[in-house]
TIDREN-994882 format. One record per residue: residue in three letters; z, x, y negated of N, C-alpha, C in turn. Coordinates in steps of 0.001 Angstrom, whole numbers, plus 500000, padded with zeros to 6 digits. Layout:
BEGIN
AlaZXYZXYZXY
...
// end
This chain:
BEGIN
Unk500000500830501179500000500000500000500000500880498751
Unk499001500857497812499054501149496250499765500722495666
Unk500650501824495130502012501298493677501163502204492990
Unk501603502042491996501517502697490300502737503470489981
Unk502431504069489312503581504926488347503377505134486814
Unk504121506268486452504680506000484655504376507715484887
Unk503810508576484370503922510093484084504032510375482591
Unk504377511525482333504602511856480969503424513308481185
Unk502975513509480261501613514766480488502369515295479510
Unk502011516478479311502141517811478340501199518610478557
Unk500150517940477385498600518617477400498213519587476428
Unk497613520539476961497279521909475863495731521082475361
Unk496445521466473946494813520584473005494723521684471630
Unk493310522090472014493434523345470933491682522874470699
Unk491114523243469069489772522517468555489099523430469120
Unk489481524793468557487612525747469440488565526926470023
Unk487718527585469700487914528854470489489225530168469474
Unk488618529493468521489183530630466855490746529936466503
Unk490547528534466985491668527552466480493313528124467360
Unk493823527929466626495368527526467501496066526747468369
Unk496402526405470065496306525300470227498106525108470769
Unk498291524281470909499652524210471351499644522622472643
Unk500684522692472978500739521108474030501237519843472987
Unk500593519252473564500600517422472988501501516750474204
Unk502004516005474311502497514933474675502038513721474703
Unk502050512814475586501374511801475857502292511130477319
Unk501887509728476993502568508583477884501602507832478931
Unk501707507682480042500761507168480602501459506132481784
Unk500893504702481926501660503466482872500915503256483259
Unk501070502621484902500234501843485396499395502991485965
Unk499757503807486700498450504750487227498985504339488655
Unk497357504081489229497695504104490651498118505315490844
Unk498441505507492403498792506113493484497744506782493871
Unk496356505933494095495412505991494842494147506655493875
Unk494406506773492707493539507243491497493847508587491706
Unk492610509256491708492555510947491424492831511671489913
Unk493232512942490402493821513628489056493018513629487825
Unk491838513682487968490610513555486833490349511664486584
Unk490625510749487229490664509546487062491930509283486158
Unk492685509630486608494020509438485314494071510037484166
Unk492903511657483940492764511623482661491756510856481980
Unk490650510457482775489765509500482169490791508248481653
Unk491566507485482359492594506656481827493426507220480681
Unk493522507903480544494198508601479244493333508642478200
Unk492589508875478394490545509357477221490658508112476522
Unk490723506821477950490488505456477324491586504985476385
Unk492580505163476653493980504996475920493637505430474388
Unk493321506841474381493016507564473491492262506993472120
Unk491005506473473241489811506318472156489986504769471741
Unk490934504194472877491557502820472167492756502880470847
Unk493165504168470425493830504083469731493293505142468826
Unk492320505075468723491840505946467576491665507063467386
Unk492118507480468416492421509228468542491380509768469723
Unk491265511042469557490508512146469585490892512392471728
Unk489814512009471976489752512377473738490240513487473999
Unk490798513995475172490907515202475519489796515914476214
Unk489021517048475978488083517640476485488523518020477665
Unk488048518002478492487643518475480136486684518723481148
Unk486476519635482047485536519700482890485205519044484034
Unk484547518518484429484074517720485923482985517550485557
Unk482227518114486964481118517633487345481116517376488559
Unk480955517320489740480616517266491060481415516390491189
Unk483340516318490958484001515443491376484111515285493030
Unk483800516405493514483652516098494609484143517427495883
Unk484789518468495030485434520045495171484746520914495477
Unk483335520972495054482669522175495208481906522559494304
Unk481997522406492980481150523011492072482939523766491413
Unk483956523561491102485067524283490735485522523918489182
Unk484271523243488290484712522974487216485445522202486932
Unk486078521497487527487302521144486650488959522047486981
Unk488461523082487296489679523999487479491002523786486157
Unk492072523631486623492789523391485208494135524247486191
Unk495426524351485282496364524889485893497529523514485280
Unk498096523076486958498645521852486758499970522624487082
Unk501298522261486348502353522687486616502648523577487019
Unk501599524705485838502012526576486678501181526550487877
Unk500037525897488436499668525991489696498045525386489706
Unk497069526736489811495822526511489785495428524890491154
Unk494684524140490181494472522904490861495361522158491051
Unk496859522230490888497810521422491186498732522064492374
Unk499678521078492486500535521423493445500259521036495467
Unk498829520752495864498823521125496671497436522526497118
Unk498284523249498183496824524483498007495693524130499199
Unk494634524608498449493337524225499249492417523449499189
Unk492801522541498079491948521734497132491478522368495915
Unk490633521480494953490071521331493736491236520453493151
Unk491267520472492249491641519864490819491193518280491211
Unk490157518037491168489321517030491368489446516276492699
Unk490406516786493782490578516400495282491897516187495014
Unk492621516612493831493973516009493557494256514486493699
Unk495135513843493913495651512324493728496650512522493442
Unk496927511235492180497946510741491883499457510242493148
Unk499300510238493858500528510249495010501334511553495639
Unk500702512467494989501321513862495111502303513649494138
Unk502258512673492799503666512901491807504164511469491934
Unk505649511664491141506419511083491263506448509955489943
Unk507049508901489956506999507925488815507986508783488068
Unk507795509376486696508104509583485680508318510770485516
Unk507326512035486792507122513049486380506883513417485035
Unk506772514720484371506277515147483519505372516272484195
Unk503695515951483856502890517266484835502389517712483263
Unk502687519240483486501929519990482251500422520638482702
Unk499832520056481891498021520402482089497702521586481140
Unk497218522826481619496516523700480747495459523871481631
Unk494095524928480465493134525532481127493939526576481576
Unk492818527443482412492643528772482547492840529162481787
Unk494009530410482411494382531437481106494129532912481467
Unk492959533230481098491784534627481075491160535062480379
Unk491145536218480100490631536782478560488751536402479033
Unk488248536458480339487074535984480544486737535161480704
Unk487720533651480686487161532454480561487848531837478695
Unk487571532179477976488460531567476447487663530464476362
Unk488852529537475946488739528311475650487872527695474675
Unk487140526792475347486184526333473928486637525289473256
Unk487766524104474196488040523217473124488825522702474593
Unk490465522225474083491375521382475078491122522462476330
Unk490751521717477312490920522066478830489904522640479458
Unk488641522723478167487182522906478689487388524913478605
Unk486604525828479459486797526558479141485266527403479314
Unk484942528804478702483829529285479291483822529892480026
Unk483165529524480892482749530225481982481577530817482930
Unk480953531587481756479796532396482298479553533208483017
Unk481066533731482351481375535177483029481053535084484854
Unk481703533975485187482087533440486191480493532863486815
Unk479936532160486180478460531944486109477483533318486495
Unk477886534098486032476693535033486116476771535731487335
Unk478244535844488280478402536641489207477796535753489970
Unk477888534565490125477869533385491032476123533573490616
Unk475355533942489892473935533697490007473468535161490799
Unk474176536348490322473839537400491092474253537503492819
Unk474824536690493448475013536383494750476271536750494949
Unk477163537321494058478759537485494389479773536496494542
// end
């Protein structure tokens, strides 16, 4: 059976790359159980842009754990707190009703941040085109 929960986020939100960024705070109800870790920030985006305010930037594409972009570091812990997944293979039933999960990017002098959670990653790109 799907319950819901209540989390509290502590999100790193910084404008570019040159900017300063620090963690935001934010409230979030009503998240399934059964909703994935990138589905509950899309629920947050919506919250967001329902209240006037400015989305949080993030990566996903594949959504599906093999392209790697939405790599984020969830509570001190690349992809979250279980190992062997993506970010994106995360679910909401790994936390607890009224956790607080702190979301940052990657923190690497070769991936710097372009904006929130999004980060570059060419560096990373280019090995991956040369066959490494």
């Amino acid at each position: 059976m799907e319950t819901t929960i209540s989390v509290n986020l502590k999100i790193w939100r910084q404008r570019g790359p040159k900017e300063k960024g620090q963690f935001v705070n934010y409230h979030l109800d009503n998240v399934s159980t059964g909703s994935s870790f990138l589905e509950m920030l899309d629920m947050l985006n919506q919250k967001l842009v329902e209240q006037n305010e400015e989305p949080v930037v993030f990566d996903s594409d594949c959504r599906e754990g093999i392209c790697g972009m939405c790599s984020l570091y969830i509570n001190g812990h690349p992809h979250g707190p279980v190992q062997g997944i993506t970010t994106c293979q995360l679910h909401m039933r790994k936390f607890n009703d009224g956790d607080t999960i702190t979301i940052e990017p990657w923190r690497s002098a070769a991936f710097p941040v372009i904006r929130d959670l999004m980060v570059d990653r060419n560096a990373f790109d280019k090995i991956q085109q040369a066959g490494g």
